[in-house]
C-alpha positions in Angstrom: -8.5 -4.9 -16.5 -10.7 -1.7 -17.4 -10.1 0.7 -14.8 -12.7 3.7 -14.1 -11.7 6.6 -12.5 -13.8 9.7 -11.6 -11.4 11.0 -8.9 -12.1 12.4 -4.6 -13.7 15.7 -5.9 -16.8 15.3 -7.0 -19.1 11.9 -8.6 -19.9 11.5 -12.2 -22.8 10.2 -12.1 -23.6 9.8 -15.8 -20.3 8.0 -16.6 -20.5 5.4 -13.6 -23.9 4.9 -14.7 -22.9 4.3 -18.3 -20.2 2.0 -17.8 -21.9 0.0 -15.2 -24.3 -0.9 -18.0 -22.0 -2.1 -20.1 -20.4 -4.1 -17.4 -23.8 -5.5 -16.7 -24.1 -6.8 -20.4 -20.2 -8.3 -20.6 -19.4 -10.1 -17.1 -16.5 -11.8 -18.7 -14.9 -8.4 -18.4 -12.8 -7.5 -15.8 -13.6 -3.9 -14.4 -12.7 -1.8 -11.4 -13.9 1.7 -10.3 -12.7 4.4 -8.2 -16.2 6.4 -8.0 -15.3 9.4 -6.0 -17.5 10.9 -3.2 -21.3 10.9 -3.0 -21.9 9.3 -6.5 -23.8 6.3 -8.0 -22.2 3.2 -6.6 -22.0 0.2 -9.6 -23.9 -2.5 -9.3 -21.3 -4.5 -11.9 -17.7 -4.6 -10.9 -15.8 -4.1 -7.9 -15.5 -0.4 -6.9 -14.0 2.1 -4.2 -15.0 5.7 -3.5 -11.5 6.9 -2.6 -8.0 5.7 -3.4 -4.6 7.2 -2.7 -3.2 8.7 -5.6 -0.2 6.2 -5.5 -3.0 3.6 -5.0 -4.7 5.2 -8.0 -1.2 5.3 -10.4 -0.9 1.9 -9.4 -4.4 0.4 -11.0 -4.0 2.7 -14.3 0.0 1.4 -14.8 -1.4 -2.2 -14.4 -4.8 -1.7 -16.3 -5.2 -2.3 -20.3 -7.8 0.4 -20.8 -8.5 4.0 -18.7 -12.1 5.3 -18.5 -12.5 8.7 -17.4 -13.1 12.4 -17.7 -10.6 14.9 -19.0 -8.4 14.9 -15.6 -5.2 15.7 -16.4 -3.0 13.3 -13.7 -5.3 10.6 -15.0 -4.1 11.3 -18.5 -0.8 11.8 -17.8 -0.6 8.8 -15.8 -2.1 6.8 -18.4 -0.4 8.0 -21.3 3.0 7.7 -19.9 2.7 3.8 -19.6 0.7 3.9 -23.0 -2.4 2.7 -21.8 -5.3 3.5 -24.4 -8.0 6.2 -22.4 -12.0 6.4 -23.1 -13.0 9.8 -22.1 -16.2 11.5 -21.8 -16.1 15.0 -20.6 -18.3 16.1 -17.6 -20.8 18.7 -19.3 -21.6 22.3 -17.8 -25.0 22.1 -19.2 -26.0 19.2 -17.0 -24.3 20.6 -13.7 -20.7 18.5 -14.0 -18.4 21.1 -14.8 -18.5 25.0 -13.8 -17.0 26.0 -17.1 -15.7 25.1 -21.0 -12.3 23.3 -19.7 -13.4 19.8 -20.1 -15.0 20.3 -23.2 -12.3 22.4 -25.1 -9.6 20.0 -23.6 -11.2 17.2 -25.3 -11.6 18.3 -28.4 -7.6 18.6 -28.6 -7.2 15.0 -26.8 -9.1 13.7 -30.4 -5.7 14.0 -31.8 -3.8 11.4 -29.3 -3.6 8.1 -30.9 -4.2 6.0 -27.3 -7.1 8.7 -26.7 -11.0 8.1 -27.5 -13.2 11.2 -26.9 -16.9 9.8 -26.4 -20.2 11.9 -26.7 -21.9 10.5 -24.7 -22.9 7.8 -23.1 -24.2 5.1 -26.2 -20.5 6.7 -27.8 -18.6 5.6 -24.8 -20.4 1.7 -24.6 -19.3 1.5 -28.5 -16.2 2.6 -28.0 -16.0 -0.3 -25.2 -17.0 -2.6 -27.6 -14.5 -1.6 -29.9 -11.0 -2.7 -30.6 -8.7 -0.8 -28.4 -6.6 2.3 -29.2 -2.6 1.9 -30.6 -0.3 4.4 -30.7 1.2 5.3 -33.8 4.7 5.7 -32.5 5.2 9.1 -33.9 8.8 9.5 -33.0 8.3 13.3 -33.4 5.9 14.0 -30.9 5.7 15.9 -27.8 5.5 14.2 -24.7 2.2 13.5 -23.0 3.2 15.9 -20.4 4.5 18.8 -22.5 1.3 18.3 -25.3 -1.3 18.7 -22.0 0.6 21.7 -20.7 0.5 23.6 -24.5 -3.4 22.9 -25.2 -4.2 23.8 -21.0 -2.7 27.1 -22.1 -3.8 27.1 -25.4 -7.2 27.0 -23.6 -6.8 29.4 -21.1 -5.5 32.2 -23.9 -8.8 31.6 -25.3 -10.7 32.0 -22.2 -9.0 35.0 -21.5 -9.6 36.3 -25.4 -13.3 36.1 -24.8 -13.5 37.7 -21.7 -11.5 41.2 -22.8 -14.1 40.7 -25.9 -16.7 40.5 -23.9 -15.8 43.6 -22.2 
């Protein structure tokens, strides 16, 4: 199963949109979506707005692919039970995200093997169409956990560079 999740904050529009498309041109697949508050409801696979986060854990473990944005618990949750993640970050420029975060975090997700970064929305349905991500098995690598936690603060040091600069 594919799971989608956008999380109880805020909708995501763009990205329910997009993968309802694709759902819509491959019923065979198995698809469900936690869609968060107030957003586009899917016209193409089974969906809830809200689910406990237990509830939410639950579908990721058992799913064989993650679609989200760059939410951290979703990550973490997903690549802890090495299930391969399709992100596409929430843009500032169209009103999704109040700052750089998801952005900056994404670029240093590229580097996970079971992570895809899309572009945008005809990136994301070829990445669906695509073979699915396998980790390398790089037995020196960081934990999931412990690579999020450098490149969050790796991330904030920046943001914190360019304010004093700006000053």
């Amino acid at each position: 199963m594919i799971v989608l999740a956008i999380g109880n904050r805020a909708p995501f529009n763009r990205l329910v949109r997009a993968v309802d498309l694709w759902a819509a041109r491959h019923p065979e697949a198995e698809l469900f979506a936690q869609i968060g508050p107030d957003g586009a409801e899917p016209a193409h696979m089974a969906f809830t707005r809200r689910l406990t986060k237990a509830e939410l854990d639950a579908r990721i473990a058992s799913a064989r692919l993650l679609v989200t944005h760059v939410e951290i618990d979703f990550l973490l949750t997903a690549l802890a039970r090495a299930v391969p993640v399709i992100v596409l970050p929430r843009l500032p420029i169209l009103g999704e995200d109040r700052g750089a975060v998801q952005g900056a975090l994404a670029e240093r997700l590229m580097g996970y093997d079971l992570v895809r970064v899309a572009r945008n929305e005809a990136h994301l349905t070829e990445m669906l169409d695509a073979p699915l991500p396998q980790a390398a098995g790089r037995s020196n690598a960081l934990s999931p956990a412990v690579e999020l936690q450098h490149a969050m603060g790796d991330i904030a040091n920046t943001n914190i560079a360019r304010r004093h600069a700006a000053e």
